[in-house]
N, C-alpha and C positions, 0 to 999 in steps of 0.2 A: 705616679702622679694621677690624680682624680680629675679629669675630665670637667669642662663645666655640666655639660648634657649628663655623668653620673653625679655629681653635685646636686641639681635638681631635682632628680629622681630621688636620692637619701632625701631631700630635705620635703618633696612632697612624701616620699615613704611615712615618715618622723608628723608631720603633720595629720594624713588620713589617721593615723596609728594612734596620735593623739585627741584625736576627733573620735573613734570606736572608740578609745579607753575611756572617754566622756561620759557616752551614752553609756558605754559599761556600766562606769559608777554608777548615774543616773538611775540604769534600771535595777542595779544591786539597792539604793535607797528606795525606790518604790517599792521594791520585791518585801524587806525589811520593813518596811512600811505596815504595808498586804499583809504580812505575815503577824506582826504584832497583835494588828484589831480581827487578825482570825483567830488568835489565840484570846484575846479578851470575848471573841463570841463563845467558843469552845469552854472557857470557864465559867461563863455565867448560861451557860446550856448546861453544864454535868452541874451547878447548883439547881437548875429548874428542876432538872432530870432526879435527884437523888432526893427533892423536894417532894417530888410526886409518887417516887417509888417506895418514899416512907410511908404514906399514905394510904397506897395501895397495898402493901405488904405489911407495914404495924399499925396502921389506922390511924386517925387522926382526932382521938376522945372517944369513938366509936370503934365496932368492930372493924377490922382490913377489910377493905373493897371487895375485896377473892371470896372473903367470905361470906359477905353479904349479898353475892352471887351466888354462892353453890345455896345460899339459905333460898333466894329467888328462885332458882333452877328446882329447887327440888320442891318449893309450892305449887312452879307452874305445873312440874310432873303431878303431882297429886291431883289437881283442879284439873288436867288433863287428863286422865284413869278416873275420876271420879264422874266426871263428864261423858266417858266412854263406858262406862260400866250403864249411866241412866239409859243412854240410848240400846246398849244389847239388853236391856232387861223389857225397856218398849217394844223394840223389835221383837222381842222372843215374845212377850205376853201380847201382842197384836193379833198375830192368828187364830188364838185362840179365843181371844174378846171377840174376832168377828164371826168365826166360825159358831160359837154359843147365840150370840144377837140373830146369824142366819136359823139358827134351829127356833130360835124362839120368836121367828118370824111366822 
C-alpha cells in the first residue's frame, strides 16, 4: 500500500516532470522557430551569393570581374616598368650631363 507521504512525492514527481516536459516543448518551438528563419537567411544568402559569383566569374554584359583585374594588374605593371625604366635612363644619363657642363665650365 502507498503511503500518503509516497502519494505526494509521485504526484509532485508527475507535476515538476510535467512542468520540464512544458518548457521542453516550449524550447523545442522556439528552437523550430530559430531554425526556420535561419534557413530562410541561408536561402536568400546562397541566392545573393551565386548572384555575385555569376558576376564575377561570367560577367554581367561585360567582361568577368577576374578579368578586368588581371587586364588592371597588368596596366599598372606596365605604367610601373615604364615609370622605372624613365627614372634609370635619368639617373644613368645624369653623371654624365653634369660631368660634361663641369668641363665646359
Amino acid at each position: 500500500m502507498i503511503m500518503a507521504n509516497d502519494k505526494e512525492l509521485v504526484e509532485n514527481f508527475v507535476m515538476e516532470f510535467a512542468d520540464m516536459m512544458s518548457g521542453f516543448i516550449e524550447d523545442y518551438e522556439s528552437y523550430s522557430d530559430s531554425l526556420a528563419r535561419l534557413e530562410t537567411n541561408v536561402k536568400a544568402l546562397h541566392k545573393d551569393i551565386s548572384s555575385v559569383t555569376k558576376i564575377v566569374r561570367d560577367g554581367n554584359g561585360q567582361p568577368p570581374l577576374m578579368t578586368r583585374m588581371a587586364i588592371l594588374e597588368e596596366k599598372a605593371n606596365a605604367e610601373e616598368t615604364t615609370e622605372r625604366k624613365k627614372w634609370e635612363l635619368f639617373l644613368t644619363a645624369l653623371p654624365g650631363v653634369l660631368a660634361m657642363l663641369i668641363v665646359a665650365l
